[in-house]
C-alpha positions in Angstrom: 94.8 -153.9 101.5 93.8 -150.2 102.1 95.7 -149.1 105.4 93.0 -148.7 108.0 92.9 -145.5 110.4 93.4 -146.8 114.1 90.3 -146.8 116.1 89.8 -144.3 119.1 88.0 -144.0 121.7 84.3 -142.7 120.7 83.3 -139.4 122.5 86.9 -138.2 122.7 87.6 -134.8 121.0 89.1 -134.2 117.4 92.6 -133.5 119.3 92.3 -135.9 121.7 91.8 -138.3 118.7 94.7 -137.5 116.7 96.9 -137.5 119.7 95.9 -141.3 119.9 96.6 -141.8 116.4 99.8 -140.9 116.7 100.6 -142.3 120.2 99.8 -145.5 117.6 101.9 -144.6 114.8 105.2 -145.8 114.9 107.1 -144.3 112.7 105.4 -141.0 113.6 107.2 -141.9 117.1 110.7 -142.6 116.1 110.8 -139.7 114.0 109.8 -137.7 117.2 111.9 -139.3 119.6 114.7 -138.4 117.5 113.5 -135.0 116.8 113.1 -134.5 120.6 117.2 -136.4 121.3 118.5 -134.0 118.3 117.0 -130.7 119.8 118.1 -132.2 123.6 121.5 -132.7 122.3 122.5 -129.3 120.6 120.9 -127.4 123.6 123.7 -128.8 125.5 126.2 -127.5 123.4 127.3 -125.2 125.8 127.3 -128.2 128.1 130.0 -130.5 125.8 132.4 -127.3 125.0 132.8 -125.9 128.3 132.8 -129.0 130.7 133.7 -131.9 128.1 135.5 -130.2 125.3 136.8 -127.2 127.2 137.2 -125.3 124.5 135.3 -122.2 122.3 134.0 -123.0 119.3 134.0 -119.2 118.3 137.0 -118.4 118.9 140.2 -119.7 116.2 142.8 -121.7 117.6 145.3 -121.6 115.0 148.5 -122.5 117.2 146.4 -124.4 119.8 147.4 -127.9 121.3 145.8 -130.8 122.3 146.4 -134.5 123.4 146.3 -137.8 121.1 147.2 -141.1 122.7 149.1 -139.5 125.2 151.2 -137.4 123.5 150.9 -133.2 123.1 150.1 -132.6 119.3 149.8 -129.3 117.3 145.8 -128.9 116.2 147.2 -127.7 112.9 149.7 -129.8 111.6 151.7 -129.1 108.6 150.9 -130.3 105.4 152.9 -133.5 104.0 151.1 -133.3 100.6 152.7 -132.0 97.3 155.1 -128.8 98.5 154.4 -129.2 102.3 153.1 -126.0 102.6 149.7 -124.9 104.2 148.5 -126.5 107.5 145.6 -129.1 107.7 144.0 -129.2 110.7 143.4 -132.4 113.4 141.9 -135.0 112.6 139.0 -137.2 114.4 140.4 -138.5 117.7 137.7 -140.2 119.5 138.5 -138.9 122.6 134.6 -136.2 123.5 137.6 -134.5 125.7 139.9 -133.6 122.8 138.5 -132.9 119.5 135.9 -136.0 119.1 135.1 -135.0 115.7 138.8 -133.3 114.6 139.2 -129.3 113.9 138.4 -127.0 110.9 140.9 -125.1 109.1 140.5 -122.4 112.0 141.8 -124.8 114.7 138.1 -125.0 116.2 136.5 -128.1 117.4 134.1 -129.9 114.7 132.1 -131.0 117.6 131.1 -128.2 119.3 130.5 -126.1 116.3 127.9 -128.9 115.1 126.0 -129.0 118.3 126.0 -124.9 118.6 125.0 -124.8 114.9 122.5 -127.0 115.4 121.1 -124.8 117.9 120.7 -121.9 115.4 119.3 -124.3 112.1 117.0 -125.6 114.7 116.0 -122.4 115.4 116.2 -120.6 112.4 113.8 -123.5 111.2 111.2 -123.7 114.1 110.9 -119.5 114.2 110.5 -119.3 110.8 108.1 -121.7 110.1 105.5 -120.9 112.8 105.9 -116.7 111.0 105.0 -118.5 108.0 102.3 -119.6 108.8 101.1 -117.1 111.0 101.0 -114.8 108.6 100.2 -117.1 105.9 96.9 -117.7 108.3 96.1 -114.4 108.7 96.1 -113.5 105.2 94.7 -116.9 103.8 91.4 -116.2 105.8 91.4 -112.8 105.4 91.4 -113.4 101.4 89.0 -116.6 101.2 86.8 -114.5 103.8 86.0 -111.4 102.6 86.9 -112.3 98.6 86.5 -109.4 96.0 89.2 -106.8 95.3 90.4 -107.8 98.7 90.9 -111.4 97.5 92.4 -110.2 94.6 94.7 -107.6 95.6 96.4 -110.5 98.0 95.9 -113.2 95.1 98.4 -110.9 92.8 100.9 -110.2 96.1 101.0 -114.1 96.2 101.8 -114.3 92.6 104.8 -112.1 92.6 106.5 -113.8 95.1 105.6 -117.0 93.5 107.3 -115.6 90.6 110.2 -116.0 91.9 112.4 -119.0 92.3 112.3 -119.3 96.0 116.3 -119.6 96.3 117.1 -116.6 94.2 114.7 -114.4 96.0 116.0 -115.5 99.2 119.5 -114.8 98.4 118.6 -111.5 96.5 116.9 -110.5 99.7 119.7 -111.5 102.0 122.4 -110.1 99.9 120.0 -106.4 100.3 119.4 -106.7 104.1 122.7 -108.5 105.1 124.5 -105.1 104.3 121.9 -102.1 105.7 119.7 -104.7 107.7 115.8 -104.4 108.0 114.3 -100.9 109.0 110.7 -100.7 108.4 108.5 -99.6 110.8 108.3 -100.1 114.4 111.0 -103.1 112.8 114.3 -102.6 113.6 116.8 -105.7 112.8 120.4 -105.0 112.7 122.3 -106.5 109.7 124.2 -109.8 110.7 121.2 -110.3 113.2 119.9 -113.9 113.2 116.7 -112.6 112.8 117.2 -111.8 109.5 117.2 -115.3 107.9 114.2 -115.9 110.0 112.4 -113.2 108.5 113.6 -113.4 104.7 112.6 -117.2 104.8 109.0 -116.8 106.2 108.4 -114.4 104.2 109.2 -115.9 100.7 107.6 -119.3 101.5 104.4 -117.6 102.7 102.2 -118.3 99.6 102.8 -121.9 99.6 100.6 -121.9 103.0 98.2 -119.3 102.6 97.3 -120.7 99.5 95.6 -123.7 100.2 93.9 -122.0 103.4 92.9 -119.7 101.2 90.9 -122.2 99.4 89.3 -123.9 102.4 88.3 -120.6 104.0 86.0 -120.2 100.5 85.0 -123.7 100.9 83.6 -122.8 104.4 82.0 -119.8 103.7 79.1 -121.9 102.1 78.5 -123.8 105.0 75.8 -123.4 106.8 77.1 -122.6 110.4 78.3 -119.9 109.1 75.5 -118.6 107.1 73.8 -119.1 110.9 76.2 -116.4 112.4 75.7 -114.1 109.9 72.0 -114.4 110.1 72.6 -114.1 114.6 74.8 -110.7 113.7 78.0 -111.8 114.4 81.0 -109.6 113.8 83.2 -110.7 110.8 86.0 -110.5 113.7 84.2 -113.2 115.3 83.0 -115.5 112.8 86.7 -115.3 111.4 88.3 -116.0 114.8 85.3 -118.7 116.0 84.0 -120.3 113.4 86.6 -120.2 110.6 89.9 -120.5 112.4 89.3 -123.7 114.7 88.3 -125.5 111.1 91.5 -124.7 109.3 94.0 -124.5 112.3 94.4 -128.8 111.6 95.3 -128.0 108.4 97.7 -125.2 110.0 99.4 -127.8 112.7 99.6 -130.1 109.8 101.8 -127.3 108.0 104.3 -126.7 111.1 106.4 -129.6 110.5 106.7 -129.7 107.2 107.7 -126.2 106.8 109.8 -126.2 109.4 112.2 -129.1 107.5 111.9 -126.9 104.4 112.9 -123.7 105.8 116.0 -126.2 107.8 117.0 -127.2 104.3 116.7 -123.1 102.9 118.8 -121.8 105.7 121.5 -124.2 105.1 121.8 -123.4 102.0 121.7 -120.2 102.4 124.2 -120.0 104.9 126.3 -122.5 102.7 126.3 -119.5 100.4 127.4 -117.6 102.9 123.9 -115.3 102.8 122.4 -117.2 106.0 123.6 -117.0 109.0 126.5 -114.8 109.8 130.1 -115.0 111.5 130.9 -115.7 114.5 127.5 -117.6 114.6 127.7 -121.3 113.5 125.3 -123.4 111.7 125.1 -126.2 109.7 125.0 -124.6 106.4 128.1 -122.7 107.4 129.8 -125.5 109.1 129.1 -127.9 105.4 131.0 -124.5 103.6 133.8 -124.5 106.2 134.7 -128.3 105.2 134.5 -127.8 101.6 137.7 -126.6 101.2 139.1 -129.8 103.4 136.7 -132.3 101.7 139.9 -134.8 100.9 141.9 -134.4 104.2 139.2 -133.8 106.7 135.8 -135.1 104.9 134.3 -135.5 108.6 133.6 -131.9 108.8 131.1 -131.9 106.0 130.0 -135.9 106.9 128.9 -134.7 109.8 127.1 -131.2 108.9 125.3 -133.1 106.3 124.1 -136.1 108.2 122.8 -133.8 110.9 120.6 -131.7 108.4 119.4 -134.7 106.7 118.4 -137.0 109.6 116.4 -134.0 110.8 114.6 -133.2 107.4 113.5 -136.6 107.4 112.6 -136.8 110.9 110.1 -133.7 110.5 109.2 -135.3 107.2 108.1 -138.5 108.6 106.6 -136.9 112.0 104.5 -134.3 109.7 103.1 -137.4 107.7 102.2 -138.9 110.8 100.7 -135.6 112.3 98.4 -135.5 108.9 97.2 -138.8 109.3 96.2 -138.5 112.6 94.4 -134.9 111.7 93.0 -136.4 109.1 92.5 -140.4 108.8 90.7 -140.2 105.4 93.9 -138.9 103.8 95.6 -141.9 104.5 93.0 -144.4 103.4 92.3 -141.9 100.2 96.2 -142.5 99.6 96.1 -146.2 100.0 92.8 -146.8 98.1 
């Protein structure tokens, strides 16, 4: 049988309504209330490596020692394997006091790195994607609106960064501004600057929104409201900011979460490259890099990383699905029919 959108209360407002719809989607739910214990959980990094961990996760601790079982144990040990030389750090102890997760090859504590590079993917992710589409809006309705060489002129500035595979213009750009940083304008961002990821991946995946909201903004200038506030002289300022906005801003909210899981996924791998986000900063990106090189001795280091960025990805994924079906209940039953 066709899925059937869950009733609501009738008088209730369009948002009011879709908040019910997903207040009665369950899987919608569980993705958010692990979104929300994710987020709640790397905010108190700070928490776990000063008062639990007691320890920086910045800062190497190459001839550092710490406690296992009892006994006082170097955090890089040396190697046993083939010539015995080279270190390899501590492994996963158990003990949220004393290197829960083990160390990286810098003596620092898996844990803490996680949760403070969580804080800055997170981040990255979120910023980005609401510049995205922020700019993706503004532009979008600007181009459906007014159409004609303006349409055209931000058609073709659409089609040149869609000519581009997304990951090699991101790295070609952070490669650029990673070594002079971003002077344009009243915009000043230093090179190294988290900001910079957050700016180079808005900007590339701005198409991809304003595209489509391009195309409903022409849809709605044939409509007959608006044909009415031209005809009552209305500003174009006005009928774009009342009229048009409020009927594509679903679509918008609708875009948040999904964007937000694909710009994640882009930072990580940009910082994986090591074009992302920069030393001393952590993320998980970075952190999945740091463990390559100890992926047989200490495979917990990119384990972890990993599971972190996929359990969010999917989390967004699942509470973005749920967020469109609540916006809009006939996409569901049009996908079940």
């Amino acid at each position: 049988m066709p899925a059937v959108a869950a009733p609501v209360r009738p008088g209730a407002g369009p948002w009011r309504q879709a908040a019910t719809r997903i207040l009665r989607n369950r899987s919608a739910l569980t993705a958010g209330a692990g979104l929300l214990l994710i987020a709640l959980v790397c905010l108190l990094a700070p928490v776990y490596a000063g008062s639990i961990a007691h320890t920086d996760p910045f800062v190497s601790n190459i001839s550092g020692t710490t406690v296992v079982g009892g006994q006082e144990v170097q955090v890089l040990q040396q190697s046993t394997e083939g010539l015995g030389l080279g270190v390899t750090p501590i492994g996963p102890t158990g003990d949220p006091g004393h290197y829960l997760l083990g160390a990286d090859n810098q003596g620092r504590d898996v844990m803490a790195r996680l949760l403070y590079g969580g804080r800055n993917s997170l981040l990255v992710g979120v910023s980005s994607a609401l510049l995205c589409c922020a700019l993706a809006t503004v532009l979008g309705v600007v181009a459906g609106y007014f159409g004609g060489w303006i349409d055209a002129v931000l058609s073709r500035f659409f089609d040149v960064i869609w000519a581009f595979p997304v990951y090699l213009l991101a790295i070609c750009l952070s490669v650029v501004l990673l070594t002079s940083g971003l002077h344009l304008g009243p915009v000043h961002i230093d090179a190294g600057s988290l900001a910079l990821p957050i700016v180079i991946i808005a900007l590339i995946y701005v198409p991809y929104v304003a595209r489509p909201l391009r195309g409903q903004v022409m849809a709605l200038r044939d409509k007959e409201f608006l044909h009415a506030a031209v005809g009552l002289g209305a500003s174009d300022l006005r009928i774009m900011r009342r009229e048009v906005l409020p009927n594509i801003l679903p679509t918008v909210v609708v875009f948040l979460p999904l964007m937000t899981a694909l710009n994640m996924l882009t930072e990580s791998a940009l910082s994986f490259l090591s074009v992302g986000v920069q030393s001393p900063d952590a993320s998980w990106g970075t952190i999945i890099n740091d463990g390559l090189a100890l992926l047989y001795t200490r495979p917990m280091i990119t384990i972890a990383a990993g599971l972190f960025v996929a359990l969010t990805a999917v989390a967004l994924n699942v509470f973005g699905d749920g967020v469109r079906d609540a916006l809009d209940p006939n996409a569901r039953l049009r996908g079940g029919a």
